[in-house]
Residue, then its C-alpha position, 0 to 999 in steps of 0.5 A: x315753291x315750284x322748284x320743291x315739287x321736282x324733288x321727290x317727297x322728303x327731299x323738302x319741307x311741305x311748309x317752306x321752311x327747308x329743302x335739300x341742296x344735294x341729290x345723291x343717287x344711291x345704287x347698288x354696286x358691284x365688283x365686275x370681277x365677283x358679280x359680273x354685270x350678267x349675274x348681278x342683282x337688278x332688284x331688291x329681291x335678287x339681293x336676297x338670292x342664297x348666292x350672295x350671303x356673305x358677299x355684300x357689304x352695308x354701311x352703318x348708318x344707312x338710315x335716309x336709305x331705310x326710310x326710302x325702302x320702307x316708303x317705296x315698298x310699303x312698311x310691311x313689305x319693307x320689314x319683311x325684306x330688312x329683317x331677310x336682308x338682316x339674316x344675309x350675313x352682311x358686312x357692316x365695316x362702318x360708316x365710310x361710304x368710299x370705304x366701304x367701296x374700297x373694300x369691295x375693290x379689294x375683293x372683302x365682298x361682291x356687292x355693296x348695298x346702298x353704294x353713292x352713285x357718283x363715288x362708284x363712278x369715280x371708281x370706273x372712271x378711274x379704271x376699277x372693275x365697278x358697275x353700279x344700278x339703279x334699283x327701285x325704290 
């Protein structure tokens, strides 16, 4: 039970009858040669700014990342944000989180939102021109 408690509200099951095997940092990354690291977002609400309508890419069934957002900024706050995001004009290839990476390699967007940590490193480790944040919540 002590071990549970490191894990963040969600990842468990408060009365011990499951938990999460994997933590998967999810970031937002980004194609160094389209959002160089100096311009690209460092928060949720830069995301938003008019420069990136159209340049970013969302997976189809990013649903644990909508119940994270709406918890870490509030359900109304969350709202407001997912129905501003909505109007961005975001691409929505599918499910495929490398796919969707591999898309914004090939230049189809600057950004994808909700991006898997570990595969974006696996792409810079290799060579490709990716970065990748951390962005609370």
């Amino acid at each position: 039970m002590i071990l549970r408690q490191a894990f963040p509200a969600g990842s468990y099951d408060p009365q011990g009858f499951w938990s999460s095997t994997e933590v998967t940092p999810i970031v937002l990354a980004f194609n160094t040669k389209l959002a160089p690291p100096d311009e690209a977002p460092r928060s949720y609400q830069e995301l938003l700014q008019p420069k990136w309508k159209g340049k970013r890419n969302f997976g189809s069934d990013e649903y644990g990342w909508y119940s994270v957002m709406l918890d870490g900024m509030g359900k109304a706050k969350g709202l407001n944000f997912m129905r501003a995001l909505a109007r961005q004009q975001l691409h929505i290839p599918g499910g495929s989180s490398i796919m969707r990476l591999q898309l914004m390699l090939a230049g189809e967007s600057a950004i994808t939102v909700a991006a898997r940590g570990r595969r974006a490193t696996e792409y810079k480790e290799k060579g490709a021109p990716i970065a990748n944040r951390l962005i609370e919540p």
